[in-house]
C-alpha positions as CSV (number, residue, x, y, z in Angstrom):
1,X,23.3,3.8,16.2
2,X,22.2,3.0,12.5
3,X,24.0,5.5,10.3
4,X,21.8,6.2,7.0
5,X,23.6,8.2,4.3
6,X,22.0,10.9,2.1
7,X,23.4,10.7,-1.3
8,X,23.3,13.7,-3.7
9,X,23.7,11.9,-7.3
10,X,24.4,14.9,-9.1
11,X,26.9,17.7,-9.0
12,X,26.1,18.9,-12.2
13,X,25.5,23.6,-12.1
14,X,22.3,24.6,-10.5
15,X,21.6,21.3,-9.3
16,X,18.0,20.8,-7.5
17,X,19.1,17.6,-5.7
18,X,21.2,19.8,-2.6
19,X,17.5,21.5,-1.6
20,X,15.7,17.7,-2.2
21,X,18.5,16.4,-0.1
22,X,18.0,19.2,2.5
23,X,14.5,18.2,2.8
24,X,14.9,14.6,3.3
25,X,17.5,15.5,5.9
26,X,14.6,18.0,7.9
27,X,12.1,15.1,8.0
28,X,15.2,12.1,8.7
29,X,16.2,14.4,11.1
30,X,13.4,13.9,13.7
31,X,13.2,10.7,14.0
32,X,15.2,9.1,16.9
33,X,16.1,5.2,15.5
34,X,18.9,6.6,13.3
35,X,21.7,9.3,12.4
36,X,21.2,10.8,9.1
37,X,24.4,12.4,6.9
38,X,24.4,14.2,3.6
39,X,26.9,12.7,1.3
40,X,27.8,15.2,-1.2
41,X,29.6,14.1,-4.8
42,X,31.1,17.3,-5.2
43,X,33.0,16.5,-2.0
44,X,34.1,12.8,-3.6
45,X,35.4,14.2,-7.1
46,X,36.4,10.5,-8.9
47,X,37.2,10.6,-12.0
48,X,36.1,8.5,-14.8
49,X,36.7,5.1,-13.5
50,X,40.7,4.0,-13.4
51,X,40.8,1.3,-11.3
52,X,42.6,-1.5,-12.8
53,X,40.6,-4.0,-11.1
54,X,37.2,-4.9,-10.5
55,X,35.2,-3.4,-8.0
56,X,34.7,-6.8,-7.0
57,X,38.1,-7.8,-5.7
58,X,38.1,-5.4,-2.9
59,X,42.0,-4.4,-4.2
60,X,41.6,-0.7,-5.0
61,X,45.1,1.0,-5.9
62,X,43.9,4.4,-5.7
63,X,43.8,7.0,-2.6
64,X,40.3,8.5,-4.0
65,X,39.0,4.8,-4.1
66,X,39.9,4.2,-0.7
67,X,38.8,7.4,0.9
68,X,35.3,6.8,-1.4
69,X,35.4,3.0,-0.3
70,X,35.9,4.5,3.3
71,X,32.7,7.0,3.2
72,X,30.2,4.5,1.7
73,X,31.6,1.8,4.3
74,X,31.0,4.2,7.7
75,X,27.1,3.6,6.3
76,X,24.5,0.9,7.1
77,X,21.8,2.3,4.7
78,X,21.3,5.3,2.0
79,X,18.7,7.6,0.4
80,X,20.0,7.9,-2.9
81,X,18.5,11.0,-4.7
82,X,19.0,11.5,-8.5
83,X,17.3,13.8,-11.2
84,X,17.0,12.2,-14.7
85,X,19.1,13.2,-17.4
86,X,18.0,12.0,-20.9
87,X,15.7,8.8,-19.6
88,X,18.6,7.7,-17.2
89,X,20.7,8.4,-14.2
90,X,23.4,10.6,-13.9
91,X,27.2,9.2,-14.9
92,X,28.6,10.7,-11.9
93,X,26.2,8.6,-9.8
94,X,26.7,5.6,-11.9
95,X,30.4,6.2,-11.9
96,X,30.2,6.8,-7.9
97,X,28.3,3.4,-7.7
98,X,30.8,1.4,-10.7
99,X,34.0,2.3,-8.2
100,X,33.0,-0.1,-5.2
101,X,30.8,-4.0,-4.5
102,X,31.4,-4.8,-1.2
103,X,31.1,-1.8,0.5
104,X,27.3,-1.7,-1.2
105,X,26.5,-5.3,-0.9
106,X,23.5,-6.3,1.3
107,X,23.0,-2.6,2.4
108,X,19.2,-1.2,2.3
109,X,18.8,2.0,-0.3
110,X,16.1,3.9,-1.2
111,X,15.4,6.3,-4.2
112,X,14.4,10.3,-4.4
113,X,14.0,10.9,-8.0
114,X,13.1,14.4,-9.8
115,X,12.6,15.5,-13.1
116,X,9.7,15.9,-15.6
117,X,7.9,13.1,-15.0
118,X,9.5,12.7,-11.6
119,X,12.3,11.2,-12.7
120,X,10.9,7.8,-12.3
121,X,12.9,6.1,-15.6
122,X,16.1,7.2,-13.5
123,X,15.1,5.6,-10.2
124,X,13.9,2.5,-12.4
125,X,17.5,2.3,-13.5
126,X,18.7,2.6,-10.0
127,X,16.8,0.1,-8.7
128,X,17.9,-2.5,-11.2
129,X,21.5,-1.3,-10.6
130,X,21.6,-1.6,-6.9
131,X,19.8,-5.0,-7.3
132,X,22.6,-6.2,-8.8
133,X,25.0,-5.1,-6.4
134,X,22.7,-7.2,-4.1
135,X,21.7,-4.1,-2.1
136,X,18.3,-4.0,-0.1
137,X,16.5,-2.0,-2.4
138,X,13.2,-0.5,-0.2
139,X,9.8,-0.5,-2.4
140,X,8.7,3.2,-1.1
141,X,9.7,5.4,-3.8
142,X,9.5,9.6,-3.6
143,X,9.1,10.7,-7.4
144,X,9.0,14.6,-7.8
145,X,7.4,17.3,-10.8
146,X,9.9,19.9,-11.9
147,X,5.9,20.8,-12.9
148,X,4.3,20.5,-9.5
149,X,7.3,20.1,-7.0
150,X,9.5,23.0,-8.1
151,X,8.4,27.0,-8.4
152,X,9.0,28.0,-11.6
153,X,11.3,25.2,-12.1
154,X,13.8,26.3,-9.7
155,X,12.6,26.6,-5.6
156,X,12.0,23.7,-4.1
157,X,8.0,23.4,-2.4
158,X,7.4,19.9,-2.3
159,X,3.5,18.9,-1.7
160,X,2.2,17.5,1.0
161,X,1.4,13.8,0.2
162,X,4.8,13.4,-1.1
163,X,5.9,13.7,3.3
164,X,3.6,10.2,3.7
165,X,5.7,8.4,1.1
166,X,9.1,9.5,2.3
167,X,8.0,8.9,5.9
168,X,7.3,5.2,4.4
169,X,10.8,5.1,2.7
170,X,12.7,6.2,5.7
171,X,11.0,3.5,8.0
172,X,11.9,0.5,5.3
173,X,15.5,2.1,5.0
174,X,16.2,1.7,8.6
175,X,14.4,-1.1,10.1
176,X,16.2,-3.1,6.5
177,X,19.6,-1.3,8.2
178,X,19.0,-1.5,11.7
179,X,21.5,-4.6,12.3
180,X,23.8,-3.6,9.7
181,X,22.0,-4.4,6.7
182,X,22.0,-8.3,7.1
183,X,18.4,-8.7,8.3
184,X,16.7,-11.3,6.1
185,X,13.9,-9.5,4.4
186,X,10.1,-9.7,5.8
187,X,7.4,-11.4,4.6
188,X,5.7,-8.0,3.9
189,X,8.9,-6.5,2.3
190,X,9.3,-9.7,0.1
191,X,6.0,-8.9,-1.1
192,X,5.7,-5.9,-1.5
193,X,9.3,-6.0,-4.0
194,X,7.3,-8.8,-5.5
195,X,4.4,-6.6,-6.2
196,X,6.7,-3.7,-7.3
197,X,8.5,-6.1,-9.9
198,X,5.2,-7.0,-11.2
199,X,4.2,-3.9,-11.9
200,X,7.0,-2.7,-13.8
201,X,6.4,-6.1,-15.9
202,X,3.3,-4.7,-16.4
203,X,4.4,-1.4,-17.9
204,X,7.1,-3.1,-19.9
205,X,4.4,-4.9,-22.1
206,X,2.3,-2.1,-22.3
207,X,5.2,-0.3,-23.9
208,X,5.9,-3.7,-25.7
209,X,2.6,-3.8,-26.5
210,X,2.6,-7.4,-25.2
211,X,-1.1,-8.9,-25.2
212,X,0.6,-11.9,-24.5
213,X,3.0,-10.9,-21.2
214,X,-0.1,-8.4,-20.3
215,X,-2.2,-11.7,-20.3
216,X,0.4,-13.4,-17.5
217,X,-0.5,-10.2,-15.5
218,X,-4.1,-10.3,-14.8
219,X,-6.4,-13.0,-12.6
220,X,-8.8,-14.6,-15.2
221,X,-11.7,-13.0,-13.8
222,X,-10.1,-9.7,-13.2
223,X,-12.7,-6.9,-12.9
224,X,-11.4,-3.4,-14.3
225,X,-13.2,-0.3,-13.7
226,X,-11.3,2.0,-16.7
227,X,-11.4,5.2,-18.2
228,X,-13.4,4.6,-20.7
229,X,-16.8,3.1,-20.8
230,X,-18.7,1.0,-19.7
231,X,-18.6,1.1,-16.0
232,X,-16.8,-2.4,-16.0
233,X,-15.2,-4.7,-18.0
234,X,-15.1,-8.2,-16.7
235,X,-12.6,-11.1,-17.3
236,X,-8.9,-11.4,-18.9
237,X,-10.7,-10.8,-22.5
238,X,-12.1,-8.0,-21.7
239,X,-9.3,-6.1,-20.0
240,X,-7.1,-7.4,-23.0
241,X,-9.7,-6.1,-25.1
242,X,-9.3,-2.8,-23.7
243,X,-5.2,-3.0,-24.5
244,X,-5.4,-4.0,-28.0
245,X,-7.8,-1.2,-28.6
246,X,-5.3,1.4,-27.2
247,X,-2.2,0.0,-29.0
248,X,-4.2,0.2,-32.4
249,X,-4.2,4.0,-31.8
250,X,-0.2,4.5,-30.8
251,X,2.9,3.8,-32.9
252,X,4.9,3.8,-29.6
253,X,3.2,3.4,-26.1
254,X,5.2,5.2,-23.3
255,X,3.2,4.0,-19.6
256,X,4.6,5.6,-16.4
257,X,4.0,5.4,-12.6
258,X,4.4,7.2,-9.6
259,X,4.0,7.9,-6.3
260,X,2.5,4.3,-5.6
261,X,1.7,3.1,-2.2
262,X,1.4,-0.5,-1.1
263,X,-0.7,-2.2,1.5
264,X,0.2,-5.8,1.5
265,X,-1.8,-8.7,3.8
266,X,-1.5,-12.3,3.7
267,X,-2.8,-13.3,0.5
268,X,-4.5,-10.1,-0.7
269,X,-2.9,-6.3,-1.4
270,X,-3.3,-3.2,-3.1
271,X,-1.6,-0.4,-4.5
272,X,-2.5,2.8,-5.4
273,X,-0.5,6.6,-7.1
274,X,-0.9,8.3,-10.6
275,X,-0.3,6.8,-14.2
276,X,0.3,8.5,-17.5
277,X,-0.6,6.8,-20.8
278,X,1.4,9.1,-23.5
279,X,3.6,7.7,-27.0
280,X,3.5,8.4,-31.0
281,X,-0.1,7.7,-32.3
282,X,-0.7,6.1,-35.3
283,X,-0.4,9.3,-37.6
284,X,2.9,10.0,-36.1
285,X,1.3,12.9,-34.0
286,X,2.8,13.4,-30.3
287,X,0.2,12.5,-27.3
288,X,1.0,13.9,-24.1
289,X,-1.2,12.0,-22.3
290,X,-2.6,12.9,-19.0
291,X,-2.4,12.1,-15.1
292,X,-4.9,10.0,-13.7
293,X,-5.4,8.2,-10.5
294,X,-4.9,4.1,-10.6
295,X,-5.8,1.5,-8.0
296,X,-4.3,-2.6,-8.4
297,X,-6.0,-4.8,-6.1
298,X,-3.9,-8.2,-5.9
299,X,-4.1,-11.4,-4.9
300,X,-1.6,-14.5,-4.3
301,X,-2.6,-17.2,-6.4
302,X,-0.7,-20.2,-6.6
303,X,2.2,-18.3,-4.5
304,X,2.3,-15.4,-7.6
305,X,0.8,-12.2,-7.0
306,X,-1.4,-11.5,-9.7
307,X,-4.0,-8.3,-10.6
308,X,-7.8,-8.9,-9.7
309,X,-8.9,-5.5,-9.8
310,X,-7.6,-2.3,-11.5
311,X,-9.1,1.1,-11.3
312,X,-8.5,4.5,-13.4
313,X,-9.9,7.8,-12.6
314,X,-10.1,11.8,-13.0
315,X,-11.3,14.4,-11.0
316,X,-14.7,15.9,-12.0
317,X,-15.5,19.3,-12.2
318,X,-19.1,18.6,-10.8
319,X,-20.6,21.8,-12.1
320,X,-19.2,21.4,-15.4
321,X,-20.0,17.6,-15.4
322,X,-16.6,16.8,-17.1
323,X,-13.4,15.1,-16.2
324,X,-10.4,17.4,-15.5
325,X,-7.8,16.5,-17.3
326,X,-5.0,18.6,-16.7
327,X,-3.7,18.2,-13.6
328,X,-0.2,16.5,-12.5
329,X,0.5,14.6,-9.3
């Protein structure tokens, strides 16, 4: 049976990530097309990398290497979980992940993040990491509040919505390991990493503040529905338009998403999850930002997925008749 490990990337006092872990494990758990394992790091203490080799050669002198090389190789898939420590990963996980190559290579992973903002800078990281170790990296994503996710920062009560996206991640993570992890990826999966990657290109020039790269994002007769008025805004110009006039206002831009969701078809997809605009304005005051909801309709042209239709909104308060503004995903 496909084996799918559970990785807790943190061993750090108090850790959250052995009740997120415990979670994952309850829904894995009861589904019958896999076995599911928590892999603990406190279990695997490696210190600071002292191999004398690359990872790469395989030739690992050791006895923690190999019995670490062992674990990660009984595996055909993992659910990597991480908080975010200072905008990154933690070094125990990276370090974990430095030790070994092959034992990685060409197996499907997916990513639990938690912190703040959901630890989504972390799982970013990750991603680009195992990409490089030419894993399978699912585009499902679970991002969870310390806000929202966690009472009074500490007990774990994950909401409801968040069981959808992990149901998602789970089914990617094993049908990608079902035969060991060699499966060539799907049409749908190709696109849907496609779409993922374009998205974070997208929030890269934002915080660039790239008119330019933001420019290479859109369809030329993109219709966007934003947050501020009028109803639409019509055509590259006008969406562009709409950035410039936000970067005016910040010193630094900082754009984050999460919890997105993709339904992909042939030539035409969507996405949709929460976004928060925040960053230094231009009087060197701090701006929060706030949660909203955001919709990208795509469409392949010319083989490239590019955005035809974006939508921002808030929650009204219908007796007040204003936008509520202070609510997190």
């Amino acid at each position: 049976m496909t084996r799918i490990g559970i990785l807790i990337g943190s061993t750090r006092p108090g850790r959250k990530g052995e009740q997120v872990a415990r979670w994952v494990h309850e829904r894995a758990a009861r589904r019958g097309d896999a076995a599911f394992e928590v892999i603990d790091l406190l279990d695997h203490p490696l210190p600071h990398l002292d191999e004398p080799l690359p990872a790469l050669t395989g030739r690992y002198e050791h006895r923690h290497t190999r019995a670490w090389a062992e674990t990660v190789t009984r595996f055909d898939g993992f659910v990597m979980i991480t908080p975010e420590y200072n905008a990154s990963i933690p070094g125990v996980l990276k370090n974990a992940i430095d030790y070994l190559y092959a034992e990685w290579t060409h197996k499907a992973v997916g990513f639990v993040s938690y912190g703040a903002g959901g630890g989504i800078r972390a799982a970013r990281q990750l991603r680009t990491l195992c990409e490089l170790l030419q894993m399978g990296v699912v585009t499902p994503q679970v991002s969870l509040s310390l806000h929202t996710d966690f009472e009074d920062l500490t007990t774990f009560k994950p909401g409801a919505p968040h069981l959808g996206v992990l149901d998602a991640l789970l089914d990617h993570v094993v049908a990608r390991s079902a035969d060991g992890g060699t499966a060539t990826p799907t049409q749908r999966e190709t696109d849907e990493a496609a779409i993922r990657h374009h998205i974070d290109g997208v929030i890269d020039a934002i915080q660039a503040k790239d008119l330019d790269a933001l420019r290479r994002s859109y369809a030329t007769d993109v219709v966007s529905f934003d947050i501020d008025p009028p109803l639409q805004h019509v055509g590259i110009d006008a969406k562009l338009k709409n950035w410039a006039n936000v970067f005016a206002f910040f010193q630094e831009v900082t754009y984050e998403v999460r919890d997105l969701m993709h339904t992909v078809g042939e030539d035409v997809a969507f996405t949709h999850g929460f976004g928060r605009l925040s960053g230094t304005l231009s009087d060197g005051t701090a701006a929060g930002g706030m949660w909203v909801r955001v919709t990208f309709g795509f469409r392949k042209i010319d083989s490239a997925w590019l955005i035809t239709h974006d939508q921002v909104s808030v929650p009204l308060d219908i007796l007040g008749g204003k936008g509520v503004v202070d609510l997190e995903p």
